[in-house]
TIVO-2410 file (N, C-alpha, C; in nm, 3 decimals):
# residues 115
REC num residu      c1      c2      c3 atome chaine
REC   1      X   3.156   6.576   5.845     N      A
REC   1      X   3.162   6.684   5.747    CA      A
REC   1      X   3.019   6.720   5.704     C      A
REC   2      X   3.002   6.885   5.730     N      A
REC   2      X   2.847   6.867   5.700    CA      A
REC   2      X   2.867   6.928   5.492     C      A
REC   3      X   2.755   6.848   5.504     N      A
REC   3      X   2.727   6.911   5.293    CA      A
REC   3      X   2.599   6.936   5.284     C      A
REC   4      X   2.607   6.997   5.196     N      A
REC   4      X   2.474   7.053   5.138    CA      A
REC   4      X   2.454   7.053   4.990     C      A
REC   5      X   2.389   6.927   4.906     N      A
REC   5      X   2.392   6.940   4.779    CA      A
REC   5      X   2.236   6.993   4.724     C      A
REC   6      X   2.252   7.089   4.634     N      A
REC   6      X   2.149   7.156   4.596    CA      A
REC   6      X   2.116   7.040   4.422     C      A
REC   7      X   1.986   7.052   4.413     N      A
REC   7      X   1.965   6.983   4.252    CA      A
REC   7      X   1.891   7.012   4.235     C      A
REC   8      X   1.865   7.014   4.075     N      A
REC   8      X   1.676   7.088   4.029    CA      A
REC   8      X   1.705   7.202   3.902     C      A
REC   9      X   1.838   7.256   3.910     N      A
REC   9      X   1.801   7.396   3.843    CA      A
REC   9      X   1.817   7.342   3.710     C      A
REC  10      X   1.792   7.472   3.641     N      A
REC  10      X   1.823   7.450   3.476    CA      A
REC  10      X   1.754   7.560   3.411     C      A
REC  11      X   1.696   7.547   3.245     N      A
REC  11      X   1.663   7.646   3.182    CA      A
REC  11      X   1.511   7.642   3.163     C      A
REC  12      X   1.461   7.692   3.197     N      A
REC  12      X   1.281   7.690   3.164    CA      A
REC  12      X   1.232   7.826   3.118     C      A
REC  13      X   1.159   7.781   3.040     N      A
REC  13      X   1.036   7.939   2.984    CA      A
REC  13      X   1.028   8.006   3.055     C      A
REC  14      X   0.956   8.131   3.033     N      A
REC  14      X   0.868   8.191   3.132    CA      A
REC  14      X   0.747   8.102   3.184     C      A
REC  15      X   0.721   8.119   3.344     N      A
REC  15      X   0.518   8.049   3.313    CA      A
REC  15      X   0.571   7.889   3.327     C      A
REC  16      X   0.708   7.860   3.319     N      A
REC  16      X   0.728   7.711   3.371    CA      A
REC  16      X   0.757   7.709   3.515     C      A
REC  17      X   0.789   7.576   3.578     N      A
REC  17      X   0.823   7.549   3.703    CA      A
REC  17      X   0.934   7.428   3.713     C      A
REC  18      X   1.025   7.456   3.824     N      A
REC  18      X   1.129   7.383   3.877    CA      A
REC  18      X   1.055   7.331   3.995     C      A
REC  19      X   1.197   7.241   4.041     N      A
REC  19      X   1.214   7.216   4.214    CA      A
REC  19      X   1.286   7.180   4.209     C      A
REC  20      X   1.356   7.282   4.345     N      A
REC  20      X   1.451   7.240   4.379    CA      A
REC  20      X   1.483   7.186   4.526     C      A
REC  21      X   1.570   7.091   4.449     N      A
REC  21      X   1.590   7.010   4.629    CA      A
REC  21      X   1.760   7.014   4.641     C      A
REC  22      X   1.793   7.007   4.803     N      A
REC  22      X   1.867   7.026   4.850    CA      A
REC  22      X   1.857   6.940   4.956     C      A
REC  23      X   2.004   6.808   4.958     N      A
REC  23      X   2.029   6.726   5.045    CA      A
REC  23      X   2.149   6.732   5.154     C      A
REC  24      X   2.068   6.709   5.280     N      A
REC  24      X   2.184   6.752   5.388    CA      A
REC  24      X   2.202   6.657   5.451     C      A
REC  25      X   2.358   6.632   5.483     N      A
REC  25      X   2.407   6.586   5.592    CA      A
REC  25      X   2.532   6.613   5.692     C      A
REC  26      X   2.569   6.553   5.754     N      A
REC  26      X   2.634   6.597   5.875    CA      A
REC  26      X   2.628   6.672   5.946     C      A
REC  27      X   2.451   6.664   5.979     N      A
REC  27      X   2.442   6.789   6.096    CA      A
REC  27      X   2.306   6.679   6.134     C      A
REC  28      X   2.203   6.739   6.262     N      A
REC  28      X   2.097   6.710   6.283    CA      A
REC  28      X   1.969   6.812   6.198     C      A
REC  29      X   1.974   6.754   6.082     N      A
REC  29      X   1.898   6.812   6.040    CA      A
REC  29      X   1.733   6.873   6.084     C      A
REC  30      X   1.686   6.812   6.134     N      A
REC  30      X   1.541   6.846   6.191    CA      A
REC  30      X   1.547   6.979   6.319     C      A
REC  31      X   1.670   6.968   6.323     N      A
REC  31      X   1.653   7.114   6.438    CA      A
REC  31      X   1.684   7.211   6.392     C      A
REC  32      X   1.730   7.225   6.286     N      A
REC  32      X   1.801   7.331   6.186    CA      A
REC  32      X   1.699   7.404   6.129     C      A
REC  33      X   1.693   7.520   6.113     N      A
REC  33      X   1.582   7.617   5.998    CA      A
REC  33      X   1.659   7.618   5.857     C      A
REC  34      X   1.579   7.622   5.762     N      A
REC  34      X   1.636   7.592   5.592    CA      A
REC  34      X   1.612   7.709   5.546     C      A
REC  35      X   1.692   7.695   5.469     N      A
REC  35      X   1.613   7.862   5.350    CA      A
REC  35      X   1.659   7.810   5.220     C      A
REC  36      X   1.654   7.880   5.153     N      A
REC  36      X   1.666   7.942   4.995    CA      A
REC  36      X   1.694   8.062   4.965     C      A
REC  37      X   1.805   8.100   4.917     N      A
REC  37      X   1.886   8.224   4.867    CA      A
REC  37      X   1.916   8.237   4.731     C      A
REC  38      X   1.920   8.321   4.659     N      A
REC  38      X   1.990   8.350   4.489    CA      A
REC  38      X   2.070   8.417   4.523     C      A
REC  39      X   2.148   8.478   4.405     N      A
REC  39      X   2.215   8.562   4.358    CA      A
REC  39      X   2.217   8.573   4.205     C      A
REC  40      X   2.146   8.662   4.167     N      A
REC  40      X   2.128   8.726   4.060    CA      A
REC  40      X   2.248   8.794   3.953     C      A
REC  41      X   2.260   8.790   3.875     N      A
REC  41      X   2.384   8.856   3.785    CA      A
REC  41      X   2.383   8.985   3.862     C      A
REC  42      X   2.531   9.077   3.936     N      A
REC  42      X   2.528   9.182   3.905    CA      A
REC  42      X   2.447   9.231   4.032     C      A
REC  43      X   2.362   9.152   4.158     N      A
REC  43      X   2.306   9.180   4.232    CA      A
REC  43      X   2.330   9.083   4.343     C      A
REC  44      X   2.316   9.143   4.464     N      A
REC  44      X   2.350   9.093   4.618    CA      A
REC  44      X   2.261   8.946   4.652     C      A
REC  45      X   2.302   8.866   4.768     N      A
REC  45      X   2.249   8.781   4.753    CA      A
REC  45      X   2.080   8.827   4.828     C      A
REC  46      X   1.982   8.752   4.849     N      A
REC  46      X   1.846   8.828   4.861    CA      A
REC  46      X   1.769   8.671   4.923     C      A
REC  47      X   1.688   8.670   5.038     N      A
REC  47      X   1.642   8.548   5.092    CA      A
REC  47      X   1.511   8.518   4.968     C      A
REC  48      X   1.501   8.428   4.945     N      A
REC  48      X   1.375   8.340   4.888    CA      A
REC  48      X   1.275   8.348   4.944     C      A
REC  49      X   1.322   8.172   5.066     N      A
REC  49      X   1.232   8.117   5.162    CA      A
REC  49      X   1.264   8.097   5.291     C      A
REC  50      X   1.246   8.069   5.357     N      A
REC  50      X   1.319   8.010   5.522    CA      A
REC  50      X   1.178   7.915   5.532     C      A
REC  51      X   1.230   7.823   5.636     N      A
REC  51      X   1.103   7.721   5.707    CA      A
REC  51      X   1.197   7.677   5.827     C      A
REC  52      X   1.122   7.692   5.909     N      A
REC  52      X   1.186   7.670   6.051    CA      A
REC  52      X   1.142   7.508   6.115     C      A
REC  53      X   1.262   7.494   6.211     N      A
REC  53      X   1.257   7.338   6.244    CA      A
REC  53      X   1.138   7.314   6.261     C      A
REC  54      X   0.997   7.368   6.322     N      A
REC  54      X   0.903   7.330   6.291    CA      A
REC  54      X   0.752   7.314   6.192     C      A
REC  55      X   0.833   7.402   6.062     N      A
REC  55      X   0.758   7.409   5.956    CA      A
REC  55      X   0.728   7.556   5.925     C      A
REC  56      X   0.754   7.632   6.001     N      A
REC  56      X   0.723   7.798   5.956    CA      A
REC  56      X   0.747   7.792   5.855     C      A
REC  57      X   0.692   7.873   5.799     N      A
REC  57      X   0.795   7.932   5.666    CA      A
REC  57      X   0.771   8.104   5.668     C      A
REC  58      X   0.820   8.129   5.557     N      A
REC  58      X   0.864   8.300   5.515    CA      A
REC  58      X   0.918   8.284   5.383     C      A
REC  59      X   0.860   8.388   5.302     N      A
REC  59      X   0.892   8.423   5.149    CA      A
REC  59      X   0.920   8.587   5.194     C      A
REC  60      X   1.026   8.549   5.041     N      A
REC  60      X   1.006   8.705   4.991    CA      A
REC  60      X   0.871   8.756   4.923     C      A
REC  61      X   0.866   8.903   4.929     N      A
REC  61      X   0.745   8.969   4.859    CA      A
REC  61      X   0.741   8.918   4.718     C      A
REC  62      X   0.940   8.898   4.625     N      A
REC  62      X   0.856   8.892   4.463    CA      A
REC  62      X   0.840   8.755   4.462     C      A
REC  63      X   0.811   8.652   4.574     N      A
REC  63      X   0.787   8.520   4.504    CA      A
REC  63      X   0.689   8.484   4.599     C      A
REC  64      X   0.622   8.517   4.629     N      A
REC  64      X   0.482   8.530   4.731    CA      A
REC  64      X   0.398   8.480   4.623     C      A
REC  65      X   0.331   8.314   4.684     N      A
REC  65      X   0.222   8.283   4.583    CA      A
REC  65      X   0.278   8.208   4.446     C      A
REC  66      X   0.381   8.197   4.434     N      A
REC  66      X   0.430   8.137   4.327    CA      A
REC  66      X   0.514   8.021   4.376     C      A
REC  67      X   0.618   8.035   4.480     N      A
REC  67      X   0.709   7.967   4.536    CA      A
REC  67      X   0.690   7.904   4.650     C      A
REC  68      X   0.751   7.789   4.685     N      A
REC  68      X   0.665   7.695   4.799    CA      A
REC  68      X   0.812   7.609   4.864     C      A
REC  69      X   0.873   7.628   4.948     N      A
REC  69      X   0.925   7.559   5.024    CA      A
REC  69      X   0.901   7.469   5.152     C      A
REC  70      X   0.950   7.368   5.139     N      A
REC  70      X   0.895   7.266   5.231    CA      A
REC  70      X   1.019   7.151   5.284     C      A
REC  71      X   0.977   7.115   5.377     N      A
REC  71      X   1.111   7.001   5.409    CA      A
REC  71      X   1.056   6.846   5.479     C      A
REC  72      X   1.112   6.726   5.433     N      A
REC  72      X   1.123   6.624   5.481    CA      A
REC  72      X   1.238   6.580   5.533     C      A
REC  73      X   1.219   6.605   5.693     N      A
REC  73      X   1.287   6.523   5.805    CA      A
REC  73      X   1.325   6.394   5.765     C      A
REC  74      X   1.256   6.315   5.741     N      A
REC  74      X   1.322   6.177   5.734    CA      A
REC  74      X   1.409   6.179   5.585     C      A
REC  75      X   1.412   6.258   5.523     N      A
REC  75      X   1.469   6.222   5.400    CA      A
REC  75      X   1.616   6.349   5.413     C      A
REC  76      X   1.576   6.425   5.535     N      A
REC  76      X   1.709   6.509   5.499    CA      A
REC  76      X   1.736   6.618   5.419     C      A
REC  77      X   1.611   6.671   5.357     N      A
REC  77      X   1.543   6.731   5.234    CA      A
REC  77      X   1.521   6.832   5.246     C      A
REC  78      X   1.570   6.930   5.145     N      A
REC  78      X   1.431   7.077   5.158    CA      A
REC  78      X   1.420   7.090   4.995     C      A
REC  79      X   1.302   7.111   4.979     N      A
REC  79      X   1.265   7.135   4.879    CA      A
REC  79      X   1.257   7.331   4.849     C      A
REC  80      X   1.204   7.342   4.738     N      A
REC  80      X   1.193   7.495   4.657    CA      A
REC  80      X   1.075   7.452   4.525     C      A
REC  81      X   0.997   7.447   4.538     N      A
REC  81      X   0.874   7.459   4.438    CA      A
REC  81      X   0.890   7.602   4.395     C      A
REC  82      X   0.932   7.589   4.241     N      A
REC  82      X   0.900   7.745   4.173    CA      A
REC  82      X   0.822   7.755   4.050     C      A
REC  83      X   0.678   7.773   4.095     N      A
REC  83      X   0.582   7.782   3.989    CA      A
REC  83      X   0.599   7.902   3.917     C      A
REC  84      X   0.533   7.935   3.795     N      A
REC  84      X   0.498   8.088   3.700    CA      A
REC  84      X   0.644   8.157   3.724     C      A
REC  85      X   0.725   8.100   3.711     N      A
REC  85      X   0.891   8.137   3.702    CA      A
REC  85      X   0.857   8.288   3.590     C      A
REC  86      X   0.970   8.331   3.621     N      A
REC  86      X   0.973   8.487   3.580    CA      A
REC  86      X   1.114   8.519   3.512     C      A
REC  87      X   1.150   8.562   3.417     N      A
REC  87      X   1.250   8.605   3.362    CA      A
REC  87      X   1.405   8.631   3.519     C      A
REC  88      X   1.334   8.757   3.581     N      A
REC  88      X   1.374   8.775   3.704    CA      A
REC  88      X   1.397   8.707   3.812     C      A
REC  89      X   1.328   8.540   3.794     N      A
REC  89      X   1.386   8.470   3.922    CA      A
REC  89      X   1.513   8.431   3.859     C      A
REC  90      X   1.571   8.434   3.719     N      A
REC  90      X   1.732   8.400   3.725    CA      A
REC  90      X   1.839   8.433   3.822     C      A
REC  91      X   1.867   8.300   3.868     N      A
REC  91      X   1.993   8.353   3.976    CA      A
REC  91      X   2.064   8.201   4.020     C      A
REC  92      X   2.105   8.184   4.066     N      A
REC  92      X   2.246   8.098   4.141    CA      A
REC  92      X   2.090   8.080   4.277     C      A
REC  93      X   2.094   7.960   4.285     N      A
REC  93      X   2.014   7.957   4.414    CA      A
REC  93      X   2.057   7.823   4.526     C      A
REC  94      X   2.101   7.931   4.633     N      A
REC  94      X   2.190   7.818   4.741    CA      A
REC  94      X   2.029   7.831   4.866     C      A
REC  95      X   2.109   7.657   4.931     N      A
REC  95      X   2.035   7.562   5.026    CA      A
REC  95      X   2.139   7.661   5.174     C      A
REC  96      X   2.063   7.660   5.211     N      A
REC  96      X   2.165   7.754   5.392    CA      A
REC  96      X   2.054   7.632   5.451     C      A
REC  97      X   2.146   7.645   5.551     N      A
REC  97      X   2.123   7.545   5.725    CA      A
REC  97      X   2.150   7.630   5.827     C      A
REC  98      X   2.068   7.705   5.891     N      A
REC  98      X   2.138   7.791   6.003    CA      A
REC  98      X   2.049   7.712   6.139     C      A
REC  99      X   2.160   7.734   6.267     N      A
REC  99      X   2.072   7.715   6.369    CA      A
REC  99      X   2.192   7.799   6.463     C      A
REC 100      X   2.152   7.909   6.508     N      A
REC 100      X   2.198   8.016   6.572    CA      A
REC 100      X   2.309   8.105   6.509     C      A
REC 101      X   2.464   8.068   6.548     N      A
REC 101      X   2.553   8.101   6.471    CA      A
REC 101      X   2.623   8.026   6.360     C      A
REC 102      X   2.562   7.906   6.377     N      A
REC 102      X   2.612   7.780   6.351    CA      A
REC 102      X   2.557   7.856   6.163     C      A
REC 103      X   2.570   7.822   6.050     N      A
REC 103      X   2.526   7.832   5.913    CA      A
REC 103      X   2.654   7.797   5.815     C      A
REC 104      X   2.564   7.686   5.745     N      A
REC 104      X   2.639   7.608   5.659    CA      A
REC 104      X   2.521   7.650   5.514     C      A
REC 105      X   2.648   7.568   5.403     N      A
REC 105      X   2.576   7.636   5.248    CA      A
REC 105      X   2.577   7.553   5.129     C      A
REC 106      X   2.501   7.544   5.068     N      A
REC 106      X   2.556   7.462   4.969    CA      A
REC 106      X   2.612   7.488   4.840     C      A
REC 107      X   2.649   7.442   4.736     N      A
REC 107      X   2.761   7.505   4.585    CA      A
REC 107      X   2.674   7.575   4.522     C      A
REC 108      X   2.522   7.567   4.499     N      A
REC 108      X   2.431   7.615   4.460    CA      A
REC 108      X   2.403   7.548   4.312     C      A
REC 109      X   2.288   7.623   4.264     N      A
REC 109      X   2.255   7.572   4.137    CA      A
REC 109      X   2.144   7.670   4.089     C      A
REC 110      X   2.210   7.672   3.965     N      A
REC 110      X   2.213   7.743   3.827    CA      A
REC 110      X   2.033   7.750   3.802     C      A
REC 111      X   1.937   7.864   3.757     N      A
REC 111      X   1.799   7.880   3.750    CA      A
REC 111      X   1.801   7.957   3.638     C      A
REC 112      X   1.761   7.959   3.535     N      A
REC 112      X   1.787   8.056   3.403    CA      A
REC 112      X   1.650   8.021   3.388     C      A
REC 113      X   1.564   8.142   3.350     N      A
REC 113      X   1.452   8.163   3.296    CA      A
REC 113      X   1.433   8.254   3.150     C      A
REC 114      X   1.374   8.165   3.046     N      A
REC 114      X   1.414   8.246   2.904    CA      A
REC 114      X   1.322   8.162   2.816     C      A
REC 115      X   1.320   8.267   2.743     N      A
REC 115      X   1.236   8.159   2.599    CA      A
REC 115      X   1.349   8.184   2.478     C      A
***
């Protein structure tokens, strides 16, 4: 059974920072590309990050420079570093596992940015 548990979110200021991690199993994780997705109140879901089985990565334009995804193989891991958080990164933010057609997801977790 593959899972995907996401952890990390919660309520922070503006100008604060999370991380979020997301633990996978029942798949081979290291051949898999990761991402990071939200969904925003009221708005479609929208890619974050991706990092590919060998470390690529890719951001979106509004979190360019602020946000940092990364993954450890041996631990099964992807991380989401979200520095200088923004009112606007509030959203539901799910862990994806894709490797071709194959894409699995996780329950997601909750990111509220507010003072």
């Amino acid at each position: 059974q593959v899972q995907l548990v996401e952890s990390g979110g919660g309520l922070v200021q503006p100008g604060g920072s999370l991380r979020l991690s997301c633990v996978v199993s029942g798949i081979n994780f290291s051949i898999y590309g990761m991402g990071w997705y939200r969904v925003a109140p009221g708005k479609q879901r929208e890619l974050v990050a991706t990092t590919t089985s060998r470390g690529t990565t890719n951001y979106a334009d509004s979190v360019k420079g602020r946000f940092t995804i990364s993954r450890d193989n041996a631990k099964n891991t992807v991380y989401l570093q979200m520095n200088s958080l923004k009112p606007e990164d509030t959203a539901v933010y799910y862990c994806n596992a894709q490797l071709g057609f194959r894409a699995y997801w996780g329950q997601g977790t909750q990111v509220t940015v507010s003072s």
